[in-house]
ROZAGU-515481 format. One record per residue: residue number from 0; residue in one letter; y, z, x of N, C-alpha, C, CB in turn. Coordinates in pm, 1 decimal. Atoms other than C-alpha are relative to their C-alpha. Glycine has a CB too. Example, Ala and Ser with C-alpha at 12.3 -4.5 7.8 and 13.67 -1.06 7.14 Angstrom:
BEGIN
  num  residu    nnorth       nup     neast   canorth      caup    caeast    cnorth       cup     ceast   cbnorth      cbup    cbeast
    0       a    -119.0       0.0      89.0    -450.0     780.0    1230.0     120.0       0.0      90.0       2.7     124.6     -99.2
    1       s    -119.0      -6.0     -82.0    -106.0     714.0    1367.0     109.0      73.0     -77.0      46.2    -141.5      41.4
This chain:
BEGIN
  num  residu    nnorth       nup     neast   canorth      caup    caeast    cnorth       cup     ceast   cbnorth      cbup    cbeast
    0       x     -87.0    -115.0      -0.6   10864.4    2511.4    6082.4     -85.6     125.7     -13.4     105.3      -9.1    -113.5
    1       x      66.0    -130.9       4.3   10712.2    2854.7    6135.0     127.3      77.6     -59.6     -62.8      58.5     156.6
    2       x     -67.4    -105.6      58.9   10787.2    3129.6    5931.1      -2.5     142.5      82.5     -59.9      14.6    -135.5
    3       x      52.3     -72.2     -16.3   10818.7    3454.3    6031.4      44.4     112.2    -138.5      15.3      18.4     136.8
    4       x      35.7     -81.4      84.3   10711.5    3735.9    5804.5      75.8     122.9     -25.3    -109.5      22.2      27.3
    5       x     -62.3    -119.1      42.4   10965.4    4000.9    5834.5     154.8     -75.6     -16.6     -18.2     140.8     119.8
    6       x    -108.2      70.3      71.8   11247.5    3719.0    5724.7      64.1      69.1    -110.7     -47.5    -120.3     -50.8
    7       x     -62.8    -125.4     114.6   11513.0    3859.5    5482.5     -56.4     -93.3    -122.1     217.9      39.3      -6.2
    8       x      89.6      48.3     176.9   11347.1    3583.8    5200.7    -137.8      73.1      -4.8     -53.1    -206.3     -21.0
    9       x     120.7     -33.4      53.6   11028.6    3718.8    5222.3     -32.9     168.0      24.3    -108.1     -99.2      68.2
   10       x      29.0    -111.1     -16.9   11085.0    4085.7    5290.3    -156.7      71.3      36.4      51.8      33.8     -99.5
   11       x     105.7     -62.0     -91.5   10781.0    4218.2    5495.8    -117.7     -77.2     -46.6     -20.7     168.4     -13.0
   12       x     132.3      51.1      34.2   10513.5    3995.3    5318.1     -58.9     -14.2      98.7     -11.0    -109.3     -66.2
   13       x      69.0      32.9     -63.4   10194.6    4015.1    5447.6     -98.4    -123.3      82.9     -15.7      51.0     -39.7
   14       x      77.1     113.7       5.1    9966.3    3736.7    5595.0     -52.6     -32.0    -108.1     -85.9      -0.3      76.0
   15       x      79.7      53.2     124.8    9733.9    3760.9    5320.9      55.1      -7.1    -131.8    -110.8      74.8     -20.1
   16       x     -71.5      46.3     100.8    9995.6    3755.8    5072.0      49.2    -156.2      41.8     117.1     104.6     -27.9
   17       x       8.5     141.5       5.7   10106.7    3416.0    5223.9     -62.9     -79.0     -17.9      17.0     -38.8      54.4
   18       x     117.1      47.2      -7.1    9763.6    3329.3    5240.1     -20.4      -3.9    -195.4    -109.3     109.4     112.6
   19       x      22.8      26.5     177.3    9722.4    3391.0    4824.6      67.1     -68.7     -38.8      15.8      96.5     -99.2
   20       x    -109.8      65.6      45.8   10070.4    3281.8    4752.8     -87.6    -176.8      24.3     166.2      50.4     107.4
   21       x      22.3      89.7     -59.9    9945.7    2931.6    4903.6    -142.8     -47.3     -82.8       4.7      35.2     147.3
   22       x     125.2      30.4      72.3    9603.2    2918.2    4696.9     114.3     -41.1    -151.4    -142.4     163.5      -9.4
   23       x    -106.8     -10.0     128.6    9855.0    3027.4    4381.0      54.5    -156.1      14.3     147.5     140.0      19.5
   24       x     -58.8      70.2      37.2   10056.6    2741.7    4458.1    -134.0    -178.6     -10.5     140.3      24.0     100.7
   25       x      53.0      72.1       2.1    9772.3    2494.5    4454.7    -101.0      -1.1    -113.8     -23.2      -6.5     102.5
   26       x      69.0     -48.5     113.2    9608.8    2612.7    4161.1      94.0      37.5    -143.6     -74.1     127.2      54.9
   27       x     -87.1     -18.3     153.2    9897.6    2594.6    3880.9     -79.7      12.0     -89.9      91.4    -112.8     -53.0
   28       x      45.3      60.4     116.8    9860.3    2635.2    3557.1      40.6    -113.3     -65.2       6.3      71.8     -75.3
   29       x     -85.8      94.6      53.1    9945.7    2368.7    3301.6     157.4      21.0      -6.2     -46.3     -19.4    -124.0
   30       x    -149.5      -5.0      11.8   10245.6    2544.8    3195.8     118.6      48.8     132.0      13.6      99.7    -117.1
   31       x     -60.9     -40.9    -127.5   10364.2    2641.2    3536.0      15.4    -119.5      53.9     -75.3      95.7      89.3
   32       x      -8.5     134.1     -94.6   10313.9    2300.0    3647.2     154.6     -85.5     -99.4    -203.4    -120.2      -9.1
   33       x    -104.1      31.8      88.1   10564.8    2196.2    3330.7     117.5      12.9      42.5      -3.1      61.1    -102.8
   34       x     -87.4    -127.6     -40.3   10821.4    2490.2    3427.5      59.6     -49.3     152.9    -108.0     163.1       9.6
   35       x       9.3      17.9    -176.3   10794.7    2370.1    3849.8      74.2    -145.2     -26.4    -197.4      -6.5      98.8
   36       x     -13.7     124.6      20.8   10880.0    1986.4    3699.0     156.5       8.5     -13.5     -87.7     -57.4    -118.9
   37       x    -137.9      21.4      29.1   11214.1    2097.3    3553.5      70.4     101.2      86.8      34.0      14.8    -153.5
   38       x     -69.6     -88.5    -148.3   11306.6    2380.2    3866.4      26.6     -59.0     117.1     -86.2     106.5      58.6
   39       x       6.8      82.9    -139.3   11210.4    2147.8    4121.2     144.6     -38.2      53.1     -87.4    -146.0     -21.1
   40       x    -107.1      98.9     -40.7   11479.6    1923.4    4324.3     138.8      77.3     -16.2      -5.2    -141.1     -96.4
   41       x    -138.3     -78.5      46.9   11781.8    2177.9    4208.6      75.2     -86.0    -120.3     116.4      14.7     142.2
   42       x     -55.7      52.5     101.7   11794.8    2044.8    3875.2      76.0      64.0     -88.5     -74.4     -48.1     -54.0
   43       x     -32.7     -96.2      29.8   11871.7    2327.9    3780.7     161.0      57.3      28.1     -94.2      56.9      47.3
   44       x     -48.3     -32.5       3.5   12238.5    2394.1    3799.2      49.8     -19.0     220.0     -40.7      91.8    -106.2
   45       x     -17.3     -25.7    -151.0   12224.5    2316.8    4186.2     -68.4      90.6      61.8     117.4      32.1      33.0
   46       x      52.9     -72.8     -61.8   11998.1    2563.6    4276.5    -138.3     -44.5      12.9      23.3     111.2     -44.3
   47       x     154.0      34.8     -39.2   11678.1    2576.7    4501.0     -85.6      98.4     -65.6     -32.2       5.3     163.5
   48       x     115.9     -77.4       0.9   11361.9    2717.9    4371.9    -113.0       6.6      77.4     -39.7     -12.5     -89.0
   49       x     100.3      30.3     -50.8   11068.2    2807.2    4530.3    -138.5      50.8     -94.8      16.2      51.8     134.2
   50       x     122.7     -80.0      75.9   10722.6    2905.2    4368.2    -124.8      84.6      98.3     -85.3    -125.8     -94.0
   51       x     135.2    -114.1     -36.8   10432.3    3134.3    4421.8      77.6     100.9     142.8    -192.1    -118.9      74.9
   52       x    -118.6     -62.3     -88.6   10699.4    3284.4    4663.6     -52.5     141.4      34.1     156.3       9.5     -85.0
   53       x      -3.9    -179.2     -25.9   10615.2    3610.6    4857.5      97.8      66.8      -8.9     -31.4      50.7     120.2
   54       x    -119.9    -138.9     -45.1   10828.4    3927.7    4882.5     -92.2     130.6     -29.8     176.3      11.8    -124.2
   55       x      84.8     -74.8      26.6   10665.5    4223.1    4974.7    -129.9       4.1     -14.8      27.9      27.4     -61.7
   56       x     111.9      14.5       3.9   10352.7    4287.0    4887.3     -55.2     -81.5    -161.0     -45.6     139.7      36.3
   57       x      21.6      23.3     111.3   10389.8    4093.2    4555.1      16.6    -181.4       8.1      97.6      94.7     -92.7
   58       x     -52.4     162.1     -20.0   10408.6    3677.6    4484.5      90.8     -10.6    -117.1    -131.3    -132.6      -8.0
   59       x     -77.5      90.8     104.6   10711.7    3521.5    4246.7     -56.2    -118.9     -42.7     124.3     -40.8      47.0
   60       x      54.3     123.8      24.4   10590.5    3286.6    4015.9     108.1    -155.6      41.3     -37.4      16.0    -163.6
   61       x    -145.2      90.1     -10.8   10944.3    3128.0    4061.1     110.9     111.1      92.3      78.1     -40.2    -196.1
   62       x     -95.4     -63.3    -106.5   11212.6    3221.1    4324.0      89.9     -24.8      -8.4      -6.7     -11.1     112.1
   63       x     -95.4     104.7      -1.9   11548.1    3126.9    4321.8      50.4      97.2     160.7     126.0     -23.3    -170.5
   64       x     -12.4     -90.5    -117.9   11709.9    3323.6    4689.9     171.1     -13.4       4.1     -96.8     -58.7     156.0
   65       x     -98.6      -2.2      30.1   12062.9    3181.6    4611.1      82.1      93.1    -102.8      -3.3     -93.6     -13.9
């Protein structure tokens, strides 16, 4: 699935913000990796999360878009 970059989830993010986001998400920390365990799957109340998530020129450590 290609993304494209001026999508209304990711509001104008750049390449190289996808490009960090994408290191970010491969480089958790412990407690982020904890945090990602119980967000995951929509355990959460039915909702999706995503992590290291662009928007803009900034990354979400956690996303929800619902």
């Amino acid at each position: 699935m290609k993304i494209e970059m001026n999508d209304d989830m990711f509001f104008g993010a750049s390449p190289e913000i996808f490009r960090r986001a994408q290191e970010l998400r491969n480089k958790m920390t412990p407690a982020e990796k904890l945090l990602w365990e119980q967000l995951k799957g929509k355990k959460i109340f039915g909702m999706k999360f995503r992590r290291q998530h662009p928007l803009y020129s900034f990354i979400a450590d956690f996303y929800c878009h619902q």
